[in-house]
C-alpha positions in Angstrom: 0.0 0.0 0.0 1.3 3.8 -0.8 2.5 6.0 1.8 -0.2 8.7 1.9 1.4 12.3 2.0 0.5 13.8 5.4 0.9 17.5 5.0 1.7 18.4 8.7 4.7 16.3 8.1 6.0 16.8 4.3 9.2 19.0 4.8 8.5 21.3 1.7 5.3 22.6 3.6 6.7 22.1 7.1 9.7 24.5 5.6 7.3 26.8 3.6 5.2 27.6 7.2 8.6 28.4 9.4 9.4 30.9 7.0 6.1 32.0 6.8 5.9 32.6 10.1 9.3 33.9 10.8 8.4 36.3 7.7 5.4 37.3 9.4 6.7 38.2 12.7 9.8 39.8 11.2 8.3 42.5 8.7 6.0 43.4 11.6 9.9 45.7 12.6 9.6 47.1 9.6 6.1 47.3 8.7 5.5 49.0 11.7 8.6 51.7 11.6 8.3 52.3 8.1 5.3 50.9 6.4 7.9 49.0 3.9 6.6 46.0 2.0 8.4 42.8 2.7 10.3 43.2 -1.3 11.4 46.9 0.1 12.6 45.7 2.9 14.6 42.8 0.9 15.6 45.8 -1.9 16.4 48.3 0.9 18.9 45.6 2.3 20.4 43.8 -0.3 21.1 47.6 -1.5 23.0 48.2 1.9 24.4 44.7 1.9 26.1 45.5 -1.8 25.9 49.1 -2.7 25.4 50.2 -6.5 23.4 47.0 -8.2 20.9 46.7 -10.9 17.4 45.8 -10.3 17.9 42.2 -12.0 21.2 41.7 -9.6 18.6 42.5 -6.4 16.2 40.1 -7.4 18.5 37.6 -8.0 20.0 37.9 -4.6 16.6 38.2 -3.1 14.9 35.9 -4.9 12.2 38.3 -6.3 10.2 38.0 -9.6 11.3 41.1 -11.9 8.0 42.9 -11.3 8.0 42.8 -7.4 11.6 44.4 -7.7 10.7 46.9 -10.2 7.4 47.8 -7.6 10.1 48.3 -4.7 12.5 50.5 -6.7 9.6 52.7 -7.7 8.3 53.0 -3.8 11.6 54.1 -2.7 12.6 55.9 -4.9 9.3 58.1 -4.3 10.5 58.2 -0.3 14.2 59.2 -1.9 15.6 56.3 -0.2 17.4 55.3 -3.8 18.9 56.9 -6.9 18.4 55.4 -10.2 21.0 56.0 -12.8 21.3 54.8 -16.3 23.7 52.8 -17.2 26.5 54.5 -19.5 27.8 51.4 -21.0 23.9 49.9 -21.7 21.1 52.5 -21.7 18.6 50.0 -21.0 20.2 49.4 -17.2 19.9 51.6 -14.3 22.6 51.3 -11.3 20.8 51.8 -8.0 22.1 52.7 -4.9 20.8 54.3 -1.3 20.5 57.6 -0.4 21.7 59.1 2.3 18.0 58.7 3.7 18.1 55.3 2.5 21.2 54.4 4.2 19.8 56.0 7.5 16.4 54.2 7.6 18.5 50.7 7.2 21.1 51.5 9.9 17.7 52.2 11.8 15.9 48.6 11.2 19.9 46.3 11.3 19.9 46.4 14.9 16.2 45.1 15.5 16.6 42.5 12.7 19.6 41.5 14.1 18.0 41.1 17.9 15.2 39.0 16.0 17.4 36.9 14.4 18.7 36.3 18.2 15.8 36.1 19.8 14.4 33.3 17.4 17.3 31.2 17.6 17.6 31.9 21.4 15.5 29.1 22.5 18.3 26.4 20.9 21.7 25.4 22.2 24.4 26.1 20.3 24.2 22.6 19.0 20.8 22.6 17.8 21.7 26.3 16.1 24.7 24.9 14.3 23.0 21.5 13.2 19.9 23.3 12.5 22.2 26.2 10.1 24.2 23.4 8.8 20.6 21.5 7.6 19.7 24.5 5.7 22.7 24.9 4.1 22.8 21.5 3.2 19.2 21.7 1.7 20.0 25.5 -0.2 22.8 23.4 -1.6 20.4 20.7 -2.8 17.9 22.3 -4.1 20.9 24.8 -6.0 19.4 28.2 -3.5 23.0 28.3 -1.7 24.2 32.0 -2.2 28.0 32.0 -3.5 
């Protein structure tokens, strides 16, 4: 007789509700402070994190469809939190980058994403953290999601 798929227990939907839930509870910082949409927030950071980027570099680091990038770039850019630029070498590019605004709100929000980070993983040992990081990394790998 087949195994019949319980959902409560199939790891792609067991995965998919953590990070739901940690999504949830984390833009809620954010959200709250700023109003930003959970792609601004990923924008607003990945811009930090790397500086001058196009939007096709940000959603490939963020893992954000085209239009959900191009929606975020817009919205900040109307708070002047970014600059667009066109590209010199190909016109049909723009290099983005943070504002001093931009830069300000981010060094604002670090800290408490940081603390949440902490405070979610708080409840493990240091074991359980590391073979619990060490699983992820090991399924990112697998399923080819493992940043370089």
């Amino acid at each position: 007789m087949a195994q019949k798929l319980q959902l409560e227990n199939f790891l792609p939907y067991r995965l998919n509700r953590a990070a739901a839930a940690a999504s949830v509870q984390l833009s809620s910082i954010y959200r709250q402070k700023y109003g930003l949409t959970v792609p601004e927030w990923r924008t607003l950071s990945t811009l930090a994190q790397f500086g001058e980027l196009t939007a096709k570099q940000i959603g490939a680091h963020s893992s954000m469809h085209k239009t959900k990038v191009s929606r975020a770039v817009s919205s900040l850019n109307t708070r002047r939190w970014l600059t667009r630029k066109r590209d010199t070498a190909d016109r049909r590019l723009e290099k983005l980058n943070l504002t001093a605004l931009g830069e300000q709100a981010y060094r604002q929000l670090e800290p408490q994403m940081l603390d949440f980070e902490v405070q979610l993983l708080a409840g493990l040992t240091k074991a359980e953290r590391d073979s619990m990081l060490r699983g992820i990394a090991i399924l990112e790998k697998a399923l080819g999601v493992l940043d370089s």
